[in-house]
C-alpha positions as CSV (number, residue, x, y, z in Angstrom):
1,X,-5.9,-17.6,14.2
2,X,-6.1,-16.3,10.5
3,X,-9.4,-16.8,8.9
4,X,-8.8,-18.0,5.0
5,X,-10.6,-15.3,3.2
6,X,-13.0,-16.1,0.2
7,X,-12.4,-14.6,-3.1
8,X,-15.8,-13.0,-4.7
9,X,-17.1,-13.2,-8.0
10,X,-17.1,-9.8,-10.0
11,X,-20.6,-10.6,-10.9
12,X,-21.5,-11.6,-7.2
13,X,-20.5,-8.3,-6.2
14,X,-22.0,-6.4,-8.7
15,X,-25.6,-8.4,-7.8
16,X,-25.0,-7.5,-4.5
17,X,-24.4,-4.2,-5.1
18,X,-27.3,-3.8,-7.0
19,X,-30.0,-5.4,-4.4
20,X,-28.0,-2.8,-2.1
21,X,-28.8,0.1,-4.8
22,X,-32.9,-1.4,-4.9
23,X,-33.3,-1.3,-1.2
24,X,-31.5,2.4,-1.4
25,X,-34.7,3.7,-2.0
26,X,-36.6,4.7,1.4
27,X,-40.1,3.4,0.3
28,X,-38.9,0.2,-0.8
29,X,-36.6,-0.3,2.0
30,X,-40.0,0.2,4.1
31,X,-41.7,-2.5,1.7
32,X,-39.3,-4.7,2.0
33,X,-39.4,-4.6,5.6
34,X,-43.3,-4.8,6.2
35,X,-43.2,-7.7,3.8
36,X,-40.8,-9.4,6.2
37,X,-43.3,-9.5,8.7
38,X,-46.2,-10.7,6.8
39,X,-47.5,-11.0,3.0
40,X,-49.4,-7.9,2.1
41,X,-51.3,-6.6,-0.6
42,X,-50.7,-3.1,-2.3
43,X,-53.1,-1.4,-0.1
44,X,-52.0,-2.4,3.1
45,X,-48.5,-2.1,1.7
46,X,-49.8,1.6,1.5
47,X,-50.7,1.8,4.7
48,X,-47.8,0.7,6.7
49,X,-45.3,2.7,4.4
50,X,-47.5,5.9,4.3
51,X,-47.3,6.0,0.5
52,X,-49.5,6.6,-2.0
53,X,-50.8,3.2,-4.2
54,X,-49.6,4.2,-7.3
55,X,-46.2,4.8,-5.8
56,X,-46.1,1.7,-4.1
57,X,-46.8,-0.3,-7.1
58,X,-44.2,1.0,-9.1
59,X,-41.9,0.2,-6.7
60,X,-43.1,-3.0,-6.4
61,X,-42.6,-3.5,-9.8
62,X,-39.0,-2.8,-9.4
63,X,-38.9,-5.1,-6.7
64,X,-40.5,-8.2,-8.6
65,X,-38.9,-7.1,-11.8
66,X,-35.4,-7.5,-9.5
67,X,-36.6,-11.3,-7.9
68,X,-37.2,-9.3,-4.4
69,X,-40.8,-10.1,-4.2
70,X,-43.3,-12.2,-5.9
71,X,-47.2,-11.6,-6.4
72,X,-49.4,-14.5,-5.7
73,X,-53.7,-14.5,-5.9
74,X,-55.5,-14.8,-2.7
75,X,-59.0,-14.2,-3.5
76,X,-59.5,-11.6,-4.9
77,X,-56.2,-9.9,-3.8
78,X,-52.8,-9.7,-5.4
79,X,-50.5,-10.6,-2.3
80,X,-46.6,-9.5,-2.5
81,X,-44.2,-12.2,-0.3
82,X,-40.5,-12.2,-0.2
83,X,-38.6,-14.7,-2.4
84,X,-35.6,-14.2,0.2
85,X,-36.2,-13.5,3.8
86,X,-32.2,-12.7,4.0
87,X,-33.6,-10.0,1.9
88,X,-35.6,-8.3,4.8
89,X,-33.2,-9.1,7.1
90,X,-30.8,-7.0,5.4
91,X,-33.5,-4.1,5.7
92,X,-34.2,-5.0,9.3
93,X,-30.1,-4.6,9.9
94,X,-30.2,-1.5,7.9
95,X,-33.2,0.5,9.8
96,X,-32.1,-1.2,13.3
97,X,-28.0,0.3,12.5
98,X,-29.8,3.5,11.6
99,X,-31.9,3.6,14.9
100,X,-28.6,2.5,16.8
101,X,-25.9,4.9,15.3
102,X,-27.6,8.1,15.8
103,X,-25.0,11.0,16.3
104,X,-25.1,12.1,19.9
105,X,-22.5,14.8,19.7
106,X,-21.4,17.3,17.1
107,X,-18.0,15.3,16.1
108,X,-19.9,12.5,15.3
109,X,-21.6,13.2,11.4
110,X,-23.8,10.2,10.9
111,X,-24.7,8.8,7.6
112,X,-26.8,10.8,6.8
113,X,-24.3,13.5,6.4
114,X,-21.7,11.4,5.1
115,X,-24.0,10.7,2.5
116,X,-25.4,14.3,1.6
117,X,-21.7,15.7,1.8
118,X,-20.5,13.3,-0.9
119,X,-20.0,10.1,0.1
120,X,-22.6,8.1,-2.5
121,X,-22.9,6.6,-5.4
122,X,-19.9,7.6,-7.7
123,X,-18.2,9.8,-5.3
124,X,-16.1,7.2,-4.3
125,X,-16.0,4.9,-7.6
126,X,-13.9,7.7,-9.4
């Protein structure tokens, strides 16, 4: 049985791509993920991502600037939430793949290599 396939939007794959490219970045794909699990503020952000505050601010910056995340008060407390839990479900698929594909034998590269020998951003666009 064929399955009718869906024709995307140009601009529906380029804002997927682009949430793809945010969550590229190791500390926000670690934000993104501890804010699936509960709202945090910047310094226990810190904590469970083992970054520094001012990096983790920027970054949430990026995030809120991109719709990712919002800031609400809570006391005396800036709390980040997700606006999208499909959000941090993508990150959850994206560390749990990563945990589940690693290379047990030499013919087997990973993506890690694939990625450092070429395979990124632009490599394959040209």
């Amino acid at each position: 049985m064929h399955q009718q396939r869906t024709t995307l939007h140009p601009d529906t794959v380029q804002r997927a791509a682009e949430t793809l490219g945010l969550l590229a970045a190791s500390v926000r794909l670690h934000i993104v993920h501890s804010l699936l699990e509960a709202d945090l503020d910047v310094s226990r952000i810190a904590d469970r991502v083992d970054a520094t505050l001012p990096t983790v601010s920027q970054h949430l910056t990026k995030l809120k600037l991109a719709g990712i995340v919002r800031r609400h008060r809570q006391g005396r407390h800036h709390v980040y939430s997700l606006t999208d839990r499909r959000i941090g479900a993508i990150a959850e698929l994206a560390l749990t793949t990563a945990t589940t594909t690693e290379p047990d034998h030499h013919d087997s590269p990973g993506i890690g290599r694939a990625v450092n020998n070429g395979w990124q951003k632009g490599a394959t666009d040209r």
